[in-house]
C-alpha positions in Angstrom: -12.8 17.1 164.9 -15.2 15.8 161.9 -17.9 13.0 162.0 -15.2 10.8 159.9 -12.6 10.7 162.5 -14.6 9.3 165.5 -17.0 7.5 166.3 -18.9 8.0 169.4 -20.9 6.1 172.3 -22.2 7.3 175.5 -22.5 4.5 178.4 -23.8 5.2 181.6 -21.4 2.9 184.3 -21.9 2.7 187.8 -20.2 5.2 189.8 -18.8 5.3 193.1 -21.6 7.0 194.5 -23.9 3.7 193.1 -25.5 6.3 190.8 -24.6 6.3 187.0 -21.8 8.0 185.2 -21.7 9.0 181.5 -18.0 7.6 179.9 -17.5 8.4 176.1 -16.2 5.7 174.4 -14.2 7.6 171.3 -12.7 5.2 168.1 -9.8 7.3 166.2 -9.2 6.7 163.0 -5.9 6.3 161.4 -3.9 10.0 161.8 -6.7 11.5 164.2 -6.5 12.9 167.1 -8.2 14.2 170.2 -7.8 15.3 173.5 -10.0 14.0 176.1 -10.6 17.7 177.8 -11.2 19.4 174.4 -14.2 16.6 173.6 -15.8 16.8 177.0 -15.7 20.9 177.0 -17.1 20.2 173.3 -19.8 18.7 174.5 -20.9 21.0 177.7 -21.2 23.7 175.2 -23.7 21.4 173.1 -25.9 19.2 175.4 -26.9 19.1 179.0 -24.7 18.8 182.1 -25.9 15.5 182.7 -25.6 14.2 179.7 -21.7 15.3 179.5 -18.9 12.1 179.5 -17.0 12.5 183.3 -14.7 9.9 181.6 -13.4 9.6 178.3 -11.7 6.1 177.1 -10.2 6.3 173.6 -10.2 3.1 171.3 -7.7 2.4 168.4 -9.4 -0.5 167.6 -13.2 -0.4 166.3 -16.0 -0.4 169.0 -17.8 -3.6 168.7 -20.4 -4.5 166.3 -23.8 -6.7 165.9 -25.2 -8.3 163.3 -27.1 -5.3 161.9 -24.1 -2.7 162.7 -25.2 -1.4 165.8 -22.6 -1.0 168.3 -22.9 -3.7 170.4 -23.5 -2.0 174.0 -23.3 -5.4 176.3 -20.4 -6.4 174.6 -18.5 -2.7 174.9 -20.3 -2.7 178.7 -18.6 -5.8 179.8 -15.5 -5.1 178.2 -14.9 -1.9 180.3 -16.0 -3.9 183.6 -13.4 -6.6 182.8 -10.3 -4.0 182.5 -11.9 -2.0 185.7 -11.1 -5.0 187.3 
């Protein structure tokens, strides 16, 4: 897995418990791939528990943009609520 092939957002959504749940949205590049259990075991070797993704949604399409290239949290945010629903 390489910087290039992915790029990476953590979003905290409301869980079931009403407290909040890290989900890692991941955008593939063309050819890449990557299994969801392999980038969340990644990660609990490198940050802290609670910081590690209990969900994993995998994009082929680019994550969403604002003017200044940020990725566009409210936009990605609602987007996720809307196919929750």
């Amino acid at each position: 897995m390489t910087q290039e092939s992915l790029v990476r957002r953590g979003q905290n959504v409301t869980g079931r418990r009403r407290c909040e749940e890290v989900r890692a949205v991941v955008f593939l590049t063309d050819g890449s791939r990557i299994d969801p259990t392999d980038l969340v075991e990644h990660c609990r070797g490198l940050i802290g528990g609670y910081k590690v993704p209990k969900m994993v949604d995998i994009l082929y399409e680019p994550l969403p943009r604002s003017g200044t290239g940020k990725i566009a949290k409210v936009l990605l945010r609602e987007s996720h609520l809307q196919r929750a629903l």
